[in-house]
N, C-alpha and C positions, 0 to 999 in steps of 0.2 A: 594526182598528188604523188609527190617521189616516193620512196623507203630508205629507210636510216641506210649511212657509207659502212658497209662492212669488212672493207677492204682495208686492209695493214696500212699508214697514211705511217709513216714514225715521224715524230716530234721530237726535236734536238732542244732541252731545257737544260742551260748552264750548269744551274745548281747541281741537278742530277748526274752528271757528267760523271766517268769515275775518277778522273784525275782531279775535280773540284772535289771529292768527297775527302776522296786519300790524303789534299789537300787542308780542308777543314777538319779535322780529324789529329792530323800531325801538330797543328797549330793547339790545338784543344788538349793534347799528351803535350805538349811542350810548359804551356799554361800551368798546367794541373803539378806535372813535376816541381815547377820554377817555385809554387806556393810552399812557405816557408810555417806560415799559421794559418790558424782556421778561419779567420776572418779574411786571409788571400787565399783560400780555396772557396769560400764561399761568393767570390767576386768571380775566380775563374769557373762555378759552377752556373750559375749567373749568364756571364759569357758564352760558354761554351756548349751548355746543356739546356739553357735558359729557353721559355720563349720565344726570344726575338734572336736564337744564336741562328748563325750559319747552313747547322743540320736539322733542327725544327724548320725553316721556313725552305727548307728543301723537302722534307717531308712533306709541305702540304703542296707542294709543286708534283706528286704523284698522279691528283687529281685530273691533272690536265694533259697527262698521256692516253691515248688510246688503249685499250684494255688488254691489248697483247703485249704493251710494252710496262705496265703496273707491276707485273710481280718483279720481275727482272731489279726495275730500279726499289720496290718494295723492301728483296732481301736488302741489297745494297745499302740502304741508307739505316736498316735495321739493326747490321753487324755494326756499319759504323754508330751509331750511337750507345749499343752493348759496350761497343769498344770505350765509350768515352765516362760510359756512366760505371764501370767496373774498375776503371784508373780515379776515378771520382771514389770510389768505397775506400778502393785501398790505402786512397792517399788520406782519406776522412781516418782512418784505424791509426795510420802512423805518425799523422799529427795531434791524435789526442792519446797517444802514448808518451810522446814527447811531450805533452803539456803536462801529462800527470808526473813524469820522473822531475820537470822542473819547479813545478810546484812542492816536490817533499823537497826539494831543497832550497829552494827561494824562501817556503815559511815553513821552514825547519826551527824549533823547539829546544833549545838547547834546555834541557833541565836541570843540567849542573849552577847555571847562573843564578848567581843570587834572588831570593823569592822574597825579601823584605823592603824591597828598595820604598815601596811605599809605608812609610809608617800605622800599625794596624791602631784604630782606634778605642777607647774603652770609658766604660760608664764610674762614674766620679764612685769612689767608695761610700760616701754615705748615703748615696741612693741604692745601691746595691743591700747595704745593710740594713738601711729601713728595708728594702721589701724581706730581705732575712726574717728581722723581730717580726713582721706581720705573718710570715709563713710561720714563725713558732706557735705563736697564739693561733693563727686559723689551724693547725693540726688537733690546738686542744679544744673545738670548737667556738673559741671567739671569733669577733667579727671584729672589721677593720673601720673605725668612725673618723673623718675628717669635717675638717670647720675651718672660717675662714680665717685670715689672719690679720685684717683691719676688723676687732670687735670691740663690742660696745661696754662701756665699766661694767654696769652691774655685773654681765656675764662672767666678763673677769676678774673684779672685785667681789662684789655684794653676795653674787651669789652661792662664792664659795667660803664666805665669813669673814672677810675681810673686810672690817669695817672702813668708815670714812678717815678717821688719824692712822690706819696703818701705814709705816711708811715705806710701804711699795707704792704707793699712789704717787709718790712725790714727783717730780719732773728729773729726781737724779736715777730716778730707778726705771722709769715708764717712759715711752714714747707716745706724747700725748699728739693726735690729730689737732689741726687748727679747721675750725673754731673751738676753745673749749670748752665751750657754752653745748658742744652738741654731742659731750662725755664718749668720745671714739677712742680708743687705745688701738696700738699695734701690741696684738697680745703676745703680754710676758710666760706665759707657758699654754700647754695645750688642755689645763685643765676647763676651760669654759667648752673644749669638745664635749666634755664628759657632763658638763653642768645641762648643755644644748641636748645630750643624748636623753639626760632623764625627765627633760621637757617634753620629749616626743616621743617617749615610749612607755612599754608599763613594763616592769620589773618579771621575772626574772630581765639582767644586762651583763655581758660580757663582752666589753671591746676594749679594745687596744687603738690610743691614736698617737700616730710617730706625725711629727709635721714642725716645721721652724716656726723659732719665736725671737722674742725683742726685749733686747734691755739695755740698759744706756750704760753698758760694762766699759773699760779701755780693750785697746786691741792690744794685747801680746800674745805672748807663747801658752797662755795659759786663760787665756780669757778674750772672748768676740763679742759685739753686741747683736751680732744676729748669729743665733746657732739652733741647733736641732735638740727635740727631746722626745721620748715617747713615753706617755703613760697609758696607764690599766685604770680599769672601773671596773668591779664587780658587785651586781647587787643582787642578793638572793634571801630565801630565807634560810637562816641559821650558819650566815659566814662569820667563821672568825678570823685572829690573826693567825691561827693556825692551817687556812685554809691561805693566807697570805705567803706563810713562809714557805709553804711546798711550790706555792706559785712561781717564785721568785728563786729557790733555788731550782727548778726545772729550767727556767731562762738563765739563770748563771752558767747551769751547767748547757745549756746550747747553744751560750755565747764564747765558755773559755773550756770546755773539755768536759770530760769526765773529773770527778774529784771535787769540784768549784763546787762548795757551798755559800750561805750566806750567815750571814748574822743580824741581828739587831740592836742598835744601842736609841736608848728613852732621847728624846725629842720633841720638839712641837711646831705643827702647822697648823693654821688657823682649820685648815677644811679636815683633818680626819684629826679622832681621839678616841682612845690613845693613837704617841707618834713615834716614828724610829727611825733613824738615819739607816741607811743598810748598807753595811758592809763585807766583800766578798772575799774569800779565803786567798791571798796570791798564788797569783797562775804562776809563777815561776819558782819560787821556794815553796809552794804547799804549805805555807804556815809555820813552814822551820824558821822563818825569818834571818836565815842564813844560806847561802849560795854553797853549794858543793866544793869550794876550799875553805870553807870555814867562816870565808868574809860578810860580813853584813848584805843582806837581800840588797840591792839598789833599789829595785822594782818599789818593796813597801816599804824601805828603808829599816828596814829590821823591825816592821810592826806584826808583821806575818798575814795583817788584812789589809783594802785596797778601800779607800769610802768612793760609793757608786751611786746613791740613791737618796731618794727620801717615804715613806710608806706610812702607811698606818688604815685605822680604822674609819668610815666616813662617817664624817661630826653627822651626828643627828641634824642637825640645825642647817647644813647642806642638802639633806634631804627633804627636808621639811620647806627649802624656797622651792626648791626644781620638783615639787608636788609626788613627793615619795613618801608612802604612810612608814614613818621611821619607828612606830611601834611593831609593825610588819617585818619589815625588810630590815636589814646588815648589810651590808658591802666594807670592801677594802678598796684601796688608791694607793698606785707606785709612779713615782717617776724616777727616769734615768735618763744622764744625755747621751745621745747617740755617739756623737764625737768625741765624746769624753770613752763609751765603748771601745770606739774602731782607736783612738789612741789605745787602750791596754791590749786591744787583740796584737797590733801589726806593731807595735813601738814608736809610734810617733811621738816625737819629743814634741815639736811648735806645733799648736793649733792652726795656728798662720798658717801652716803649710797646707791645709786643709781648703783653703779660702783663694788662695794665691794667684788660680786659674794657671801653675803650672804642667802642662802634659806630662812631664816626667812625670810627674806624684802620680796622676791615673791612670799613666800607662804600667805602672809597677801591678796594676791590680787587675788590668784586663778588665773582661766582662764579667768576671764572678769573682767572689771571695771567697 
């Protein structure tokens, strides 16, 4: 049996050559320069550095020289690929240099350009100031009571004393549901909140409910058949109206300033007794009933108060349906319209303008009041 050829045999592999190296090499720095982005350096690195390039598959043609002749072509293809992979870094640093300086100015910022182009949106004012009157009263520990606003007569009649000939029952004042065999109202104020609250609870009761109601008003500047109101219920032992009027002037003055108190003038509603319209001092003369040249207030028209309300003490006889021992218990009842409010706060002359679904009107208010 022979022994292995130990003798120098040289093997001539094209690849290897140095003129093929210097060759592929020049072609690869040519490539690498010519790339303008990174996406064409990443096709000439690909190419030229890649796998299947020219100097990798020369590389693996080492194998197949005899072992005197591997280091020789070893360095050789070594430098040359240093060479190709180090023009590959440089070119990699200088085209994401270039991409960063044209990016600040392709999406470059102008800040001086107008920043409204889009019109900013905002919440209608009297949801805004309902949730206001509910922060008044939640500060002073009331709670906030809501109900629905397809209710049933009695709720809204009977059970706050308003017998069967009163004529809020009529069809010119009520929004009666069809059939009306099956006594449904869209209820005319928020007071069946307050009738519903003392059905389901037991006394001590302090809530406040703001929420729209219905009545078969005409539509002007001064009257809607669908608007907003909020009333109070409180029921306790030993309330009076004097536990009423600190009430009421604490919300006057949270609604129009400092200064705003209220008053009372004799009245009557069928669910509290005694009754009182309630009237608040003008916010803009203070009661001088004259404007600072001498002229008549416009505001209250030289009355020097504003009528806002209606209050008093709850009838016995409403406590007595909604299962309140009125030997026990006192409470008081206010209502005000909300809209009728936000017109004294902001000067809104037309109610209409309230209702209109113009954006101007509640872009003038933004998100808060």
């Amino acid at each position: 049996m022979s022994g292995p050829n130990t003798e120098y045999d040289p093997v001539e592999v094209t690849p290897l050559k140095a003129e093929q190296v210097d060759a592929a090499v020049t072609e690869a720095l040519a490539a690498i320069e010519a790339a303008t982005t990174l996406e064409e350096l990443k096709e000439a690195r690909l190419a030229h550095a890649g796998d299947r390039s020219a100097l990798a598959l020369a590389n693996r043609e080492i194998g197949a020289l005899p072992p005197q002749a591997r280091k020789e072509a070893g360095q050789r293809i070594g430098k040359a690929r240093g060479r190709v992979n180090q023009a590959l870094a440089a070119r990699q640093v200088t085209l994401e240099e270039e991409r960063e300086a044209r990016i600040l100015v392709e999406e470059a910022v102008d800040v001086t350009l107008p920043w409204d182009r889009e019109p900013v949106g905002a919440r209608h004012p009297i949801t805004t100031l309902s949730e206001r009157i509910a922060d008044v009263f939640v500060a002073m520990g009331w709670e906030v009571a809501e109900g629905p606003v397809v209710e049933a007569e009695w709720l809204n009649f009977d059970a706050l004393n308003l017998g069967p000939d009163h004529p809020a029952r009529t069809m010119q004042d009520t929004f009666w549901m069809e059939p009306a065999e099956n006594a449904i109202v869209l209820r005319t104020h928020t007071s069946p909140v307050q009738a519903r609250t003392m059905l389901t609870r037991t006394p001590p009761i302090y809530v406040v409910c703001p929420g729209r109601v219905f009545r078969t008003d005409e539509y002007d500047a001064t009257h809607s058949p669908v608007f907003h109101q909020v009333e109070g219920l409180a029921i306790d032992e030993g309330l009076t109206m004097a536990h009423l009027k600190g009430t009421l002037d604490h919300f006057a003055t949270a609604m129009f300033g400092e200064g705003i108190t209220t008053r009372f003038r004799p009245s009557y509603f069928p669910f509290t007794e005694p009754s009182a319209e309630v009237d608040l001092v003008c916010f803009v003369c203070r009661g001088a009933a004259v404007d600072a040249d001498g002229a008549t207030c416009r505001t209250c028209r030289g009355e020097g108060w504003i009528e806002w309300g209606g209050c008093g003490v709850v009838n016995p006889r409403v406590l007595t349906a909604c299962g309140v021992d009125s030997q026990r218990y006192t409470g008081f009842a206010f209502g005000m319209g909300i809209d009728r409010t936000l017109m004294f706060r902001h000067g809104v002359e037309d109610l209409r303008d309230l209702f209109e679904g113009d954006v101007r009107m509640t872009a003038a208010f933004g998100t808060e009041i």
